[in-house]
N, C-alpha and C positions, 0 to 999 in steps of 0.2 A: 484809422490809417488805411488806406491802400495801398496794393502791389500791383504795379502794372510793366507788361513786358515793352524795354523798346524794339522801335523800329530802324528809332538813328543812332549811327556810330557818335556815342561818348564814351569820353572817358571813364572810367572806374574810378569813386573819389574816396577811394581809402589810400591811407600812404603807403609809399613805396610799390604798389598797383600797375601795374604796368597794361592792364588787358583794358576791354573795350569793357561798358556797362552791359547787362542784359536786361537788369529789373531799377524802376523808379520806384521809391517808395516815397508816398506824399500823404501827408496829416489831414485828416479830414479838415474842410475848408479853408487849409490853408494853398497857397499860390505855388502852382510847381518851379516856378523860379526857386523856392525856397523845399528841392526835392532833394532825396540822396539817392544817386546811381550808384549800383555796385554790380558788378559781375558776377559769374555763380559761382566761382572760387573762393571768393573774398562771403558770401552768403551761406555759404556750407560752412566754413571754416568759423563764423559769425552765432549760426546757429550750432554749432558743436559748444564754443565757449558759453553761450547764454543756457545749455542745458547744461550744464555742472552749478549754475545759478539756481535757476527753475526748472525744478524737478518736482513732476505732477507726481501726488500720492494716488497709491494703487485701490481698486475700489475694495470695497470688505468682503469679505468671502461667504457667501451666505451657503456654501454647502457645509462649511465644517461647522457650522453653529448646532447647537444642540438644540429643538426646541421647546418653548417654555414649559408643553405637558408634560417632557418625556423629566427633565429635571425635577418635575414634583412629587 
């Protein structure tokens, strides 16, 4: 998938949207006829909802481990 910024006034095609797009988002080799514009209202707001979905695990903590000599 790619993001790419426009340059021409479209519309925002999420409902009830009323703003102009800023970013196309187009599928790898698919045709941008077949793209979705959204504005950066409706992409913030997009990305807030998709992070209560997917939410990266934290990585392990390697200071608080004990290490293997000191436990023998």
């Amino acid at each position: 998938m790619q993001v790419n910024k426009l340059s021409v006034k479209t519309k925002c095609e999420m409902p009830m949207c009323k703003n102009y797009a800023a970013y196309q988002f187009v599928a790898d080799g698919g045709d941008k006829r077949n793209s979705l514009n959204l504005c950066e209202d409706c992409i913030k707001e997009l990305y807030g909802q998709i992070g209560k979905i997917l939410t990266p695990k934290s990585p392990k903590n390697m200071l608080n481990k004990k290490s293997a000599k000191e436990s023998v």
